[in-house]
C-alpha atoms as one frame of an Amber mdcrd trajectory, in Angstrom:
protein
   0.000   0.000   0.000   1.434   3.364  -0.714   0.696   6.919   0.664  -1.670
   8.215   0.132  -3.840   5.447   0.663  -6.037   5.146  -2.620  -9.389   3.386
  -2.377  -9.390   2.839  -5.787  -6.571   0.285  -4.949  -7.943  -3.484  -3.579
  -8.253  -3.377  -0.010  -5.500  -5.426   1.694  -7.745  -6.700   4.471 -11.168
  -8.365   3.564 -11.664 -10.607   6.286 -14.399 -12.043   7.000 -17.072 -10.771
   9.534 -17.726 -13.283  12.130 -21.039 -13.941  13.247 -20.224 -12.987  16.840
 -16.486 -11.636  18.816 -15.589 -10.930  22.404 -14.608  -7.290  20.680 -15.065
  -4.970  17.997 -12.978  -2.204  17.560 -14.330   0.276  15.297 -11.456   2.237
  13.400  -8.103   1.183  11.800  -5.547   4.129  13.273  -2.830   2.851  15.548
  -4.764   2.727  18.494  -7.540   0.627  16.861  -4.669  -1.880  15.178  -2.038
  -1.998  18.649  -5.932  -2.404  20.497  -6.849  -5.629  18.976  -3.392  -7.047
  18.384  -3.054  -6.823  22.681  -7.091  -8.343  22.970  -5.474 -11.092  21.001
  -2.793 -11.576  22.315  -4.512 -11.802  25.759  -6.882 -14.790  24.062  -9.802
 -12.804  22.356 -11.429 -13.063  19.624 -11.577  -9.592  17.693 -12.510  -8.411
  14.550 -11.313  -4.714  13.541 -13.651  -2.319  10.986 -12.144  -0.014   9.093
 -14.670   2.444   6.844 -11.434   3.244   4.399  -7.924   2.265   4.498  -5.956
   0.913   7.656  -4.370   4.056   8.894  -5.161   6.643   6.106  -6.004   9.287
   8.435  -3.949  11.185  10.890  -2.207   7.875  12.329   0.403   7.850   9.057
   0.279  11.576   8.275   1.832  12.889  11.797   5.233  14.003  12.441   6.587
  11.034  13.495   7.746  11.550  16.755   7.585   8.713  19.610   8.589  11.236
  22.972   7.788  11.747  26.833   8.801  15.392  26.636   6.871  18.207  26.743
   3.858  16.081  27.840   0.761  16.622  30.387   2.687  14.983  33.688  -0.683
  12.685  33.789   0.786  11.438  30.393   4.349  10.838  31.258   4.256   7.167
  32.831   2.176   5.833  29.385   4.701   7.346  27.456   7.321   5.935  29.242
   5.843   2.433  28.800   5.422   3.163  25.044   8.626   3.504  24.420   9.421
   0.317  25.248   6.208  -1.012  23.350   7.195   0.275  20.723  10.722  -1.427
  20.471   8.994  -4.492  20.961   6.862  -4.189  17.996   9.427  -3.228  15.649
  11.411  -6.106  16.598   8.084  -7.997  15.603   7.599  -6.253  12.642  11.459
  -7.177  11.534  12.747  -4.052  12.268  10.472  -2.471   9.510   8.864   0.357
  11.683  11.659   2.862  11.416  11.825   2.717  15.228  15.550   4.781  16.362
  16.018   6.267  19.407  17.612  10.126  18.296  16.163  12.495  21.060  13.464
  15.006  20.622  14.846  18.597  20.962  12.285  21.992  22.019  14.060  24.528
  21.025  13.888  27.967  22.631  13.739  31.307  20.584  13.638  33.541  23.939
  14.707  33.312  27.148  10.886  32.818  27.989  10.532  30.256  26.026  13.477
  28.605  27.700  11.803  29.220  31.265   9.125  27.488  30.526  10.983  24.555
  29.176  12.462  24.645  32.459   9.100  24.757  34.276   8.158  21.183  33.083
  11.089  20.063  33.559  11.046  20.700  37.031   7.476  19.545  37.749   8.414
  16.018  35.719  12.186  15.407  37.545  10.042  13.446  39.760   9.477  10.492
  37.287  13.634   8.939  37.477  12.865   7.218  34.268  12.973   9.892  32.466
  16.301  11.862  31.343  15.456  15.392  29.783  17.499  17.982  30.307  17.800
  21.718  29.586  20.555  22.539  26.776  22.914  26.175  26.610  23.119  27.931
  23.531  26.827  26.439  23.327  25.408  23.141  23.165  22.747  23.839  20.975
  24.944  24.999  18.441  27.013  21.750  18.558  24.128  19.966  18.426  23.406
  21.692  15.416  26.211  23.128  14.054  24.877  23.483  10.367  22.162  26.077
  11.635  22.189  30.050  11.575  19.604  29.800  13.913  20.322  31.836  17.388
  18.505  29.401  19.890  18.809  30.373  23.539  18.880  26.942  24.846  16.938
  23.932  24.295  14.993  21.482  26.153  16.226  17.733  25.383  15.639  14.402
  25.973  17.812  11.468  24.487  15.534   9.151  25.230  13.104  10.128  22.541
  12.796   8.320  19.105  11.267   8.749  16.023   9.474   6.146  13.556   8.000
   5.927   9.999   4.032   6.325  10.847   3.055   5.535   6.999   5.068   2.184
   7.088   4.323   1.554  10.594   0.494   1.252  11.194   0.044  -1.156   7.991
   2.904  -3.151   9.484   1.546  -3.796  12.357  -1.969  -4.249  11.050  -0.643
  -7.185   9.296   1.507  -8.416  12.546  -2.240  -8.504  14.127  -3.790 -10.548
  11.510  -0.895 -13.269  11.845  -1.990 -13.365  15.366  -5.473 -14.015  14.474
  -7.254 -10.237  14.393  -9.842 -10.137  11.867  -9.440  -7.002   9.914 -12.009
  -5.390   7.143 -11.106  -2.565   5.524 -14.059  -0.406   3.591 -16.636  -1.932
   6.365 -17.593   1.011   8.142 -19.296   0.182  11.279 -22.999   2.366  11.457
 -23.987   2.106  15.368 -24.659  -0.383  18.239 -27.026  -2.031  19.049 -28.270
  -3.370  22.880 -30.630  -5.769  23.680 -31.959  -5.415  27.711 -30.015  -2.219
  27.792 -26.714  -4.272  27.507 -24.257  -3.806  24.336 -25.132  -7.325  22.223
 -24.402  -6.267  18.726 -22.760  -4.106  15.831 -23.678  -2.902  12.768 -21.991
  -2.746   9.501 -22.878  -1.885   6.344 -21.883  -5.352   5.720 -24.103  -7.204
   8.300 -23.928  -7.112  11.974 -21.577  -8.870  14.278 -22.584  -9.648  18.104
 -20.600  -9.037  20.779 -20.227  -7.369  24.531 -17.193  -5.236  23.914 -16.552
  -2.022  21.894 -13.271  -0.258  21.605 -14.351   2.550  19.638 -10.655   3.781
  18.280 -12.392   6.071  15.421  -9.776   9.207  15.423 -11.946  12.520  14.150
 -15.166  10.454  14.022 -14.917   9.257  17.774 -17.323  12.181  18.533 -20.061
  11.819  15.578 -20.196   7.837  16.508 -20.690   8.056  20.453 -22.768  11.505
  20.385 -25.499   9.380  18.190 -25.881   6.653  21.225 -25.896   9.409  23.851
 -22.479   9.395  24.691 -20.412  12.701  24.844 -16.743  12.963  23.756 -15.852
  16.653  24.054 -13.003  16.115  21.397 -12.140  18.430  18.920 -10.694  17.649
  15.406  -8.090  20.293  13.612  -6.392  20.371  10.696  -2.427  20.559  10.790
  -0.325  21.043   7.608   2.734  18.525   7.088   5.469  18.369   4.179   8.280
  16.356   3.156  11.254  16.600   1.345  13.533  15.039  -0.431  16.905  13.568
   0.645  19.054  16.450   2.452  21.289  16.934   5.283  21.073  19.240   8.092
  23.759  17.894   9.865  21.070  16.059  12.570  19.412  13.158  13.093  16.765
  13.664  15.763  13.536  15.701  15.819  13.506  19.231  16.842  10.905  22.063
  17.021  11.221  25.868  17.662   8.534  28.452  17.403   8.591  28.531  14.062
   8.661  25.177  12.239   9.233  21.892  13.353  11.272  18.526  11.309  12.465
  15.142  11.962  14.937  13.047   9.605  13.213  10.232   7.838  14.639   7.141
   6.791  14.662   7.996   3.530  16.661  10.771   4.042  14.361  13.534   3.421
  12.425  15.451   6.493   9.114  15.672   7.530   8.483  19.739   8.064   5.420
  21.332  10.155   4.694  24.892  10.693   5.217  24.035  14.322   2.278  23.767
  16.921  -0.370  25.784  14.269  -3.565  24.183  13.260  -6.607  25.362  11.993
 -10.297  24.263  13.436 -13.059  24.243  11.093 -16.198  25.417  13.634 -19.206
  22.848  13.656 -22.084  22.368  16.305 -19.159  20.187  18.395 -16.816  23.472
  18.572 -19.938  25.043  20.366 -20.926  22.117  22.902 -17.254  21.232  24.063
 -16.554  24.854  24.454 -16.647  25.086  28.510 -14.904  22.005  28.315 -11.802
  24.018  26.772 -12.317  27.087  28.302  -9.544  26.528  30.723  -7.062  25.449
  27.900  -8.105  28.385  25.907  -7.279  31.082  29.227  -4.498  29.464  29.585
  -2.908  30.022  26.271   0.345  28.003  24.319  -2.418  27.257  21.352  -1.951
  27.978  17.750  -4.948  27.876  16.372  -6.684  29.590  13.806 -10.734  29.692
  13.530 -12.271  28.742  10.478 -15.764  29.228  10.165 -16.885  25.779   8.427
 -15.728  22.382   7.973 -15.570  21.282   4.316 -18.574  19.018   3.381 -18.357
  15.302   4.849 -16.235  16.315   7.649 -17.003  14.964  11.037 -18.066  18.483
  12.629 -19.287  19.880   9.356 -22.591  21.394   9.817 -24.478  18.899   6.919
 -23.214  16.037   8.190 -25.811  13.996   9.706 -26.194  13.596  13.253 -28.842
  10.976  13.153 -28.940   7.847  10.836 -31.029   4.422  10.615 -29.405   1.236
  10.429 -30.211   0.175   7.243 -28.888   3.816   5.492 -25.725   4.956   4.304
 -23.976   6.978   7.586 -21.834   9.428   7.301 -18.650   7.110   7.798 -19.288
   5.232   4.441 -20.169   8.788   2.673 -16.523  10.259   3.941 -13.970   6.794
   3.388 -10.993   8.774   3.890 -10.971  12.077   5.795  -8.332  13.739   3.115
  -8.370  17.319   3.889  -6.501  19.861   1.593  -3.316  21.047   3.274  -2.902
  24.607   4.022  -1.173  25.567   1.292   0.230  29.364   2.417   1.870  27.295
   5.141   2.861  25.112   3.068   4.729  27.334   0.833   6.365  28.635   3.947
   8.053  25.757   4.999  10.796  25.505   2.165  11.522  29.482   3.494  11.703
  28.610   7.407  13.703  25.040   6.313  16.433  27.235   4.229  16.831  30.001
   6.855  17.656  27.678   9.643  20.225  25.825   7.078  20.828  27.982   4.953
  23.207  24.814   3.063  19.731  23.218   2.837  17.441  24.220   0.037  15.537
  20.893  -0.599  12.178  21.429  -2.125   9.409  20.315  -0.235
């Protein structure tokens, strides 16, 4: 399978719905595919549904970054577990997921910036595990010494790794099915159903399957799913621009971010760019119900993010996407395969400019 994931192409996984399961999970992202490849490994029976492509969406188009830093402290002993997941399954997968451990470097363009680097550092020093540390400008610059960047400092931790998100979530989709997960791609699952106010079925457009257990792992639809059963997910979908390159050398192989753009070597020698921590969110009827939810966040501040006023049509929070759907019609998953939004394409031409002024040596075209 390449990227992008075409659905013209023949889906790789057509498995066969079982009649009944002791789980479903309901999206193909990498916590939907890691989800049932642990069920199965702990003895269950699972089948996975996947309305488009395993891991189309935002599981193989992130940055690529595997890292503790920077994190919510709530956050910090998962991700210090993951890491160690993660080696696991790429020794599984044959050493095919790209997994290397290279650091993850914040980079500080004022001495504020720096301070509060050094604010979460201090609050996380209690978890020993975990080996960040603040960098000088001296050692900035010979951790970079191909920039003509003036960094203050740096927050670091060597501990970090990067991996290949496109090549990884397919890989392991396929490690699960040799362990006996059912996968079926272009099945999109429509809604539950309970009989004596207990869970005992779900329904696809392909049929239903019965079972007691749901892990609903359905990225930007999570919300639309649950919300028509009466379940609440205050989550909030945006849209964040990401480019590559082609091979080119900037004289470092981990990931790094400053206030201005953000890369991270891939194996194939080119980077994967971002205009940092912006992101756009289209407003939809969700935007306005999870709003006190956020409130804090928003007071708070540390967000890039740019209002739009509407969400493209078939988009989860678009305002003509359905809320409510029967059974036996076409939902709003099977109308939208592949959430494929266009990038933002001013920050997109951006990048190259950012990527050459920080290595000025550099001028690979995006």
């Amino acid at each position: 399978m390449n990227f992008p994931h075409w659905l013209s192409e023949h889906p790789e996984h057509s498995g066969v719905l079982p009649e009944a399961v002791d789980c479903v999970v309901i999206g193909g992202g990498v916590i939907g595919v890691t989800a049932a490849l642990y069920m199965a490994r702990e003895g269950m029976k699972v089948v996975l549904l996947e309305k488009g492509r395993i891991g189309a969406e935002q599981s193989t188009r992130n940055w690529g970054w595997i890292r503790t830093q920077g994190r919510d402290m709530a956050e910090i002993p998962l991700s210090l577990e993951a890491r160690g997941l993660w080696r696991d399954l790429d020794q599984n997968c044959k050493n095919k997921l790209g997994i290397k451990t290279v650091g993850v470097s914040y980079l500080a363009n004022s001495d504020k910036s720096l301070g509060r680097f050094e604010t979460w550092l201090r609050l996380a020093s209690q978890h020993t595990d975990l080996d960040s540390r603040i960098l000088s400008r001296r050692e900035v610059m010979a951790m970079f010494p191909l920039t003509a960047a003036k960094w203050h400092g740096a927050l670091h931790t060597p501990s970090d790794m990067r991996g290949e998100p496109w090549i990884a979530v397919p890989e392991i989709a396929r490690l699960a099915v040799s362990e006996g997960v059912i996968i079926r791609e272009s099945c999109a699952a429509r809604g539950l159903e309970h009989t004596a106010g207990t869970l005992s079925a779900v329904i696809t457009e392909s049929g239903s399957i019965r079972t007691e257990q749901v892990v609903v792992a359905a990225g930007a639809w999570s919300s639309l799913f649950l919300r028509a059963h009466g379940v609440s997910l205050p989550q909030l979908s945006v849209r964040s621009t990401v480019a590559t390159t082609i091979p080119s050398e900037v004289g470092h192989e981990g990931a790094a971010v400053d206030g201005v753009f953000a890369w991270r070597l891939r194996d194939d020698g080119g980077y994967t760019l971002a205009p940092a921590a912006y992101s756009e969110l289209f407003i939809g009827p969700d935007a306005f119900r999870a709003f006190p939810s956020y409130m804090k966040l928003l007071r708070a501040g540390g967000f890039d993010v740019a209002l739009r006023p509407w969400a493209p049509k078939g988009f989860p929070d678009a305002w003509s996407t359905a809320r409510k759907w029967r059974m036996d019609e076409v939902s709003p998953f099977e109308k939208c395969r592949i959430l494929d939004p266009e990038p933002n394409r001013r920050k997109l031409s951006e990048l190259p400019e950012r990527f050459a002024a920080a290595f000025p040596s550099n001028r690979a075209p995006v």
